[in-house]
C-alpha positions in Angstrom: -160.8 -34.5 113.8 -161.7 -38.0 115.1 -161.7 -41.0 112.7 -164.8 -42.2 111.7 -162.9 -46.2 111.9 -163.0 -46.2 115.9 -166.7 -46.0 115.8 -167.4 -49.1 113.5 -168.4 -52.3 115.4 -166.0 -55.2 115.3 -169.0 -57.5 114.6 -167.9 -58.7 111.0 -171.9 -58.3 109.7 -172.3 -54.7 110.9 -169.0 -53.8 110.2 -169.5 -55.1 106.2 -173.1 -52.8 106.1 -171.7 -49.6 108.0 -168.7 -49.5 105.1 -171.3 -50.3 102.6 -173.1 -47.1 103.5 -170.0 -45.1 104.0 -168.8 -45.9 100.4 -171.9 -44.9 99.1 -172.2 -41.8 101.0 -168.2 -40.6 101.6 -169.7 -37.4 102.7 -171.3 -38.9 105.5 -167.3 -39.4 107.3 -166.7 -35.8 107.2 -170.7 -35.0 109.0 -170.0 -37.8 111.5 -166.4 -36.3 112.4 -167.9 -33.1 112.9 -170.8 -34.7 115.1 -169.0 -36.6 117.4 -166.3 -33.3 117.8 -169.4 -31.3 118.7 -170.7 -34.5 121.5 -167.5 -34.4 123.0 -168.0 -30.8 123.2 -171.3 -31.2 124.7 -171.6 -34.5 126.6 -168.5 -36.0 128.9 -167.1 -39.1 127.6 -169.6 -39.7 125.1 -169.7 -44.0 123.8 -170.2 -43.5 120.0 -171.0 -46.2 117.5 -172.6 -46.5 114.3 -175.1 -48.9 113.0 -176.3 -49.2 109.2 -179.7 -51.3 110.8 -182.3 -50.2 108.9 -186.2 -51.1 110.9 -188.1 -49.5 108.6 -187.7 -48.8 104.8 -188.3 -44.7 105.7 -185.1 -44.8 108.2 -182.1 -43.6 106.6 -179.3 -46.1 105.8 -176.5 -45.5 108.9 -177.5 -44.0 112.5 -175.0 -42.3 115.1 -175.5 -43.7 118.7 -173.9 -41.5 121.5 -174.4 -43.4 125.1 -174.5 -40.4 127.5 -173.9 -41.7 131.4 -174.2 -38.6 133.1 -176.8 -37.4 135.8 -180.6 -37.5 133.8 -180.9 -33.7 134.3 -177.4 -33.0 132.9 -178.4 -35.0 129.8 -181.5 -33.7 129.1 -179.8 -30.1 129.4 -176.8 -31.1 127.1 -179.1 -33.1 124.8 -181.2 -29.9 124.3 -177.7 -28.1 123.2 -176.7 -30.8 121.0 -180.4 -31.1 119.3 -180.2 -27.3 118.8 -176.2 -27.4 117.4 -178.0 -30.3 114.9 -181.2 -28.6 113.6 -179.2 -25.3 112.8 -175.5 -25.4 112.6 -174.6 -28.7 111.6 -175.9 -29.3 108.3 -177.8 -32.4 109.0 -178.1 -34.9 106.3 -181.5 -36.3 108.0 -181.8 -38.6 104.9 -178.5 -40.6 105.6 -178.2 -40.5 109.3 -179.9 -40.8 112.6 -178.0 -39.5 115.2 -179.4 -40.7 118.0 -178.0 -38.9 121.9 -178.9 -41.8 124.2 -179.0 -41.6 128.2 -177.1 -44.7 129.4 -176.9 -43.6 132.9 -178.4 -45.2 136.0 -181.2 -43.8 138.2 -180.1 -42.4 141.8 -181.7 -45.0 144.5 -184.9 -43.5 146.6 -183.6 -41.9 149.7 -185.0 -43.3 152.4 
């Protein structure tokens, strides 16, 4: 299992809020291991981090971020996996977390 620590910014502000959340949800550790096992499964070298922002008072209190910089058709292919493994193997907790897959990758220059 991967430790849920590596993933916290160093920013002291987020930092304080993201353990705030965790301590108030401990469950949440052992869903966010399992999450990121199951990205690293899915998506190469997946850039993880976790954010306890919250825009709007209907977002839940933490959200997963997984920066994907593969090729745009890879990602939407593996994000499709990785929605599917969420929605009915991974016993989402949709009221604590967002876990967000993001495409970080750049777009091919126009051949000419």
């Amino acid at each position: 299992m991967v430790a849920v620590a590596q993933f916290i910014p160093n920013d002291p502000e987020i930092e304080a809020s993201v353990l705030a959340v965790l301590r108030e949800h401990p469950e949440l550790r052992v869903f966010i291991q399992g999450a990121v096992q199951k990205a690293n499964e899915i998506f190469p070298e997946p850039r993880v981090a976790l954010d306890a922002m919250r825009y709007e008072d209907i977002d839940p209190p933490m959200r997963l971020l997984l920066y994907v910089s593969e090729s745009l058709i890879a990602f939407d292919r593996h994000y499709h996996s990785y929605a599917r493994w969420l929605a009915y193997e991974a016993g989402y907790p949709q009221e604590l977390i967002s876990v967000m897959p993001l495409w970080s990758g750049s777009p091919k220059p126009n051949s000419a």
